[in-house]
ROTOR-36420 format. One record per residue (C-alpha): x, y, z. Coordinates in steps of 0.5 Angstrom, whole numbers, padded with zeros to 4 digits, always signed. Layout:
BEGIN
XYZ...
This chain:
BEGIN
+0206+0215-0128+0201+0215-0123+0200+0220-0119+0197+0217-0113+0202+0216-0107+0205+0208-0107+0202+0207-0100+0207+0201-0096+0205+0197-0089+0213+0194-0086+0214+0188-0082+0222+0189-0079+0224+0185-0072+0229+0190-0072+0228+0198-0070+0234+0200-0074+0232+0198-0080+0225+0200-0079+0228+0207-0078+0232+0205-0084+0226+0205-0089+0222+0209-0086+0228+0216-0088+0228+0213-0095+0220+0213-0096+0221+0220-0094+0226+0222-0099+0221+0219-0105+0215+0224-0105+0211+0218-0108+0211+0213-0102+0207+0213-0096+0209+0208-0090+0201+0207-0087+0203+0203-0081+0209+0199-0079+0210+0194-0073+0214+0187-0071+0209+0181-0070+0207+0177-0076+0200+0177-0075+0199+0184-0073+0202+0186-0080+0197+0181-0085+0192+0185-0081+0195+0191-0083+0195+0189-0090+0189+0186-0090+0185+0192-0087+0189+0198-0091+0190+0194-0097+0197+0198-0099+0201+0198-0106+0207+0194-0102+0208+0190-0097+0216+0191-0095+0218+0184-0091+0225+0185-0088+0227+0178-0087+0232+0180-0081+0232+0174-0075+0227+0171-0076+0226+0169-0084+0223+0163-0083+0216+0167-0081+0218+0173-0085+0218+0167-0092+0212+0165-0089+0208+0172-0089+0211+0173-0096+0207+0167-0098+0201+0169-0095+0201+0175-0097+0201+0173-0104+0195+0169-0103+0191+0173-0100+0192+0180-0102+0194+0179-0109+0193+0187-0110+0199+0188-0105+0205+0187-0109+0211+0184-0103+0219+0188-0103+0222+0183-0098+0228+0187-0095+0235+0184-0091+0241+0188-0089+0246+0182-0089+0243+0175-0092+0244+0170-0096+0243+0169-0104+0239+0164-0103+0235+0167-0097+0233+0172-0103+0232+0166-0108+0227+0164-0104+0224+0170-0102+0223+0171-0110+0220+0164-0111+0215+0164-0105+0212+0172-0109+0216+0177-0107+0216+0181-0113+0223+0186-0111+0227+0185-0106+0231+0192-0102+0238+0192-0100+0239+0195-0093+0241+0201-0092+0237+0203-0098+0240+0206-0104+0236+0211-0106+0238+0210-0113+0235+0203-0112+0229+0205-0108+0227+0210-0114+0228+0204-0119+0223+0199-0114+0218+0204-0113+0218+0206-0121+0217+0198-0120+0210+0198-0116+0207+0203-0119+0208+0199-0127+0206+0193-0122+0200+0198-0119+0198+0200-0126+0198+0194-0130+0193+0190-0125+0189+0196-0125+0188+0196-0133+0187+0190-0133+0181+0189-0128+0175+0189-0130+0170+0194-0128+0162+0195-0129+0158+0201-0130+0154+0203-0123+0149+0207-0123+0145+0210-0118+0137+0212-0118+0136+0217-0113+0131+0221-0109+0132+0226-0104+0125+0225-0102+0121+0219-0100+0115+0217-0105+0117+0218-0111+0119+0211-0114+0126+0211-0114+0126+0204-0112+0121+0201-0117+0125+0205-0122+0133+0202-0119+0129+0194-0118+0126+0195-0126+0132+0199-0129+0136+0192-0126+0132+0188-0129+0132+0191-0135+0139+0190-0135+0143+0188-0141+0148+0184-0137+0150+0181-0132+0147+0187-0126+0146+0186-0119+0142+0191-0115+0144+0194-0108+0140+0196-0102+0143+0202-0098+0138+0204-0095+0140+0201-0091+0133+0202-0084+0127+0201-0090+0130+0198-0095+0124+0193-0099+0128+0192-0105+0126+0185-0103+0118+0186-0104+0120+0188-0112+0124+0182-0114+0119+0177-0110+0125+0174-0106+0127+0172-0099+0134+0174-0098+0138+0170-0092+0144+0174-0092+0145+0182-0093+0149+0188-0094+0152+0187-0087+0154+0181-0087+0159+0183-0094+0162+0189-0091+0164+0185-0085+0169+0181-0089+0171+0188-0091+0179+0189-0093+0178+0180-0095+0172+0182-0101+0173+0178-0107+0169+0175-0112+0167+0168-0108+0164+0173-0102+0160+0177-0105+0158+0170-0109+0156+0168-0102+0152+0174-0100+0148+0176-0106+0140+0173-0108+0140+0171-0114+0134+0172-0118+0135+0170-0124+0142+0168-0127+0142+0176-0130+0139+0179-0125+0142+0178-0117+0140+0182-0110+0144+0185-0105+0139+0187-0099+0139+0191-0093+0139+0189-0087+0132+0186-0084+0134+0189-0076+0137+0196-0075+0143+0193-0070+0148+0191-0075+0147+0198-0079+0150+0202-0074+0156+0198-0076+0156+0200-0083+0161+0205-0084+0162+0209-0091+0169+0206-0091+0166+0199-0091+0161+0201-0097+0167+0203-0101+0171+0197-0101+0164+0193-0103+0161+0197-0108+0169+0197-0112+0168+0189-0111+0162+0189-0114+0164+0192-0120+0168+0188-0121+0164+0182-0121+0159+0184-0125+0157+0189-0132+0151+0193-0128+0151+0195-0121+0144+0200-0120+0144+0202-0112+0138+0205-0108+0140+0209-0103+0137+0213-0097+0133+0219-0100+0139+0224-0095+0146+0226-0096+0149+0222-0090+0156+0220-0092+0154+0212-0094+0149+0215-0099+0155+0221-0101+0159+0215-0102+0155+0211-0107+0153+0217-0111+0160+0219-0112+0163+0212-0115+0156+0212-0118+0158+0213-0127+0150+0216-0127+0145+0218-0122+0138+0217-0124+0135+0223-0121+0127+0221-0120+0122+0226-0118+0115+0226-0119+0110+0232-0121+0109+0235-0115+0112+0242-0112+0115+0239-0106+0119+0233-0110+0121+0239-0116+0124+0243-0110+0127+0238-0107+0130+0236-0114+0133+0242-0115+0137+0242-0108+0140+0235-0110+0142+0239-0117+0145+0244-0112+0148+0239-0108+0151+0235-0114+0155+0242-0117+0158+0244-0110+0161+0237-0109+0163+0237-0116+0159+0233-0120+0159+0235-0128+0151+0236-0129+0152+0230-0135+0153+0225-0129+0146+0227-0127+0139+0224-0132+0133+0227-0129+0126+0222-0129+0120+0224-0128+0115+0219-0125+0108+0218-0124+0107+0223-0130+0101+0225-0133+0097+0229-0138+0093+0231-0133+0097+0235-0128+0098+0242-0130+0105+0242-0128+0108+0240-0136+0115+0238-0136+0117+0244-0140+0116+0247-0134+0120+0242-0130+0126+0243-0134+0126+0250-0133+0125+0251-0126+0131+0245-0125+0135+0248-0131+0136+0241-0133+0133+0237-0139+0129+0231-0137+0131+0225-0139+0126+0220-0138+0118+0220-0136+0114+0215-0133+0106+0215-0134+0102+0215-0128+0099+0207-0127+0098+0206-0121+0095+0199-0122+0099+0196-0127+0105+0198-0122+0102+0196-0115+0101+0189-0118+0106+0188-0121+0109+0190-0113+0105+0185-0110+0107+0180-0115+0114+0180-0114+0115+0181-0121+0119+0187-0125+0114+0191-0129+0119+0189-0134+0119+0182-0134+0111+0181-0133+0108+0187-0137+0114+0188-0142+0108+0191-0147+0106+0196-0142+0107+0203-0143+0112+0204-0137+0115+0197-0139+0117+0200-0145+0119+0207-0142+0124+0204-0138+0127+0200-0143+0128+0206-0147+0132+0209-0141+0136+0203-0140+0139+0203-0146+0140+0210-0147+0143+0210-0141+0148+0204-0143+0149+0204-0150+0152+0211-0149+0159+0212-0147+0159+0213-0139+0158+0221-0137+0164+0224-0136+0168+0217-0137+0176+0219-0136+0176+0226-0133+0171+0225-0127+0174+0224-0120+0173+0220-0115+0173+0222-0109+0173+0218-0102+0168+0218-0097+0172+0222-0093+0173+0227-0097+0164+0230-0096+0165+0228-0088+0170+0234-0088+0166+0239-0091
């Protein structure tokens, strides 16, 4: 059985049987009541902003709205499963709340030999909708700092995706994704995580940029104001919809450790950590890699990518691997015409010069991204963004 907590929002008109279900939630360790409250609408949005495990609807006085919360819920929040409740009803009253999508229905007071079995129930429920949804690999390409080409890398290694992928700007006050794909986009970031708590696979369809029927885009913000609003929480729920809808989701984020960028790298499956020959980009490298193991990260998460590599540079990458204790995973050769101009096209090096040696280079390290088995996959855990905001 699960061991994450049957979360539960409750509509009662009556305060004594909300007490009533409240005592019996807390003789089970495993439910967790987030909110309660007595008006129909302030419920749905309660369920609609926690998403909960379970809805509990106590028919009471008013059934007639309470059948109708019922019905609604199910139709707009399918991941919650609804528990109508009633101290004294009418067999048909139950029939009906069954038929409008409540999955149980509690008896009140609640028996807690009854209560044990409709909890048993949720977490099958629970269970059964997450094994059977679909969830794509994300990856992030991430430099602590500015300069190196991690977003060249992030819009090339999308490109070169072997599915359906899409592409997402977190950084959020520069990003330029746009530029590398040549596209304009209308709508961003913000305007997904506004529908937060409502994200389904037609929102998102609404606010990304295609490219290509493969490859799509989700931008940053062009102006700085709707950023402030943006919360790590908002980013979660938009990057959990995103691997539902597609194979490959590649982020770019912000070259800092601030909650957005923190959250992005712990549901990412790998972090591509790009850095280039120069002493201030390896050391800067080498926090990350310090940074990574204090937040818990396994080293086999992370895969290091030298770009603008040459020959000429009297650094090696023998010498890299040493001073970061890390193997490197890739090298990008330096050339800085061929990647300029495929920049000021609008193309991904890939798609415009697949013959090139960088074109080449990064194909090579898109598939050995993704044709191994994703690092860590079923023992790595995925913590919230709350959880870096309290260290």
């Amino acid at each position: 059985m699960t061991s994450q907590p049957v979360t539960l929002v409750v509509l009662s008109t009556d305060l004594e049987n909300f007490n009533d279900i409240r005592a019996a939630m807390a003789s089970d360790p495993r439910a967790r009541i987030l909110s309660g409250g007595n008006d129909v609408e302030q419920v749905f949005e309660e369920v609609s902003r926690h998403q909960p495990s379970a809805a509990i609807i106590n028919l009471g006085r008013n059934a007639e709205q309470a059948i109708g919360l019922i019905r609604r819920l199910t139709a707009e929040c399918p991941g919650t499963a609804v528990i109508s409740a009633a101290r004294e009803t009418s067999a048909d009253l139950i029939l009906q709340s069954l038929r409008s999508g409540a999955k149980e229905f509690l008896r009140l007071p609640v028996d807690p030999d009854e209560l044990r079995t409709v909890i048993d129930r949720i977490c099958d429920y629970r269970q059964g909708r997450e094994e059977a949804k679909k969830r794509g690999r994300m990856t992030a390409v991430f430099s602590s700092k500015g300069g190196c080409g991690a977003s060249f890398i992030a819009a090339n290694l999308a490109a070169s995706a072997p599915a359906r992928t899409v592409l997402v700007d977190l950084n959020l006050e520069a990003g330029d994704l746009p530029l590398f794909l040549g596209l304009n986009p209308k709508h961003s970031i913000a305007d997904l995580v506004e529908r937060h708590g409502r994200i389904d696979e037609r929102v998102v369809t609404a606010f990304v940029t295609p490219h290509s029927d493969g490859l799509h885009l989700l931008a940053a913000p062009r102006e700085v104001d709707p950023v402030e609003k943006i919360r790590p929480e908002h980013v979660l729920e938009a990057l959990e919809r995103l691997t539902e809808s597609y194979d490959h989701v590649v982020l770019d984020p912000q070259h800092t450790f601030d909650p957005i960028t923190l959250t992005a790298l712990d549901q990412a499956d790998e972090i591509v950590l790009v850095l280039s020959l120069d002493l201030a980009a390896i050391r800067s490298a080498r926090r990350s890699l310090q940074i990574f193991d204090r937040v818990g990260y396994p080293r086999s998460k992370v895969r290091v990518v030298v770009n603008r590599w040459s020959k000429r540079v009297d650094l090696g990458l023998a010498q890299v691997e040493e001073f970061l204790e890390e193997p490197v995973f890739g090298s990008i050769l330096s050339d800085y015409e061929v990647v300029v101009g495929s920049i000021n096209m609008g193309t991904p090096l890939v798609l415009s010069n697949p013959r090139s040696k960088i074109a080449r280079e990064i194909h090579r390290i898109s598939r050995a991204l993704w044709t191994e088995t994703a690092p860590g996959e079923g023992e790595k855990p995925r913590r919230s963004w709350n959880f870096f905001l309290k260290r």
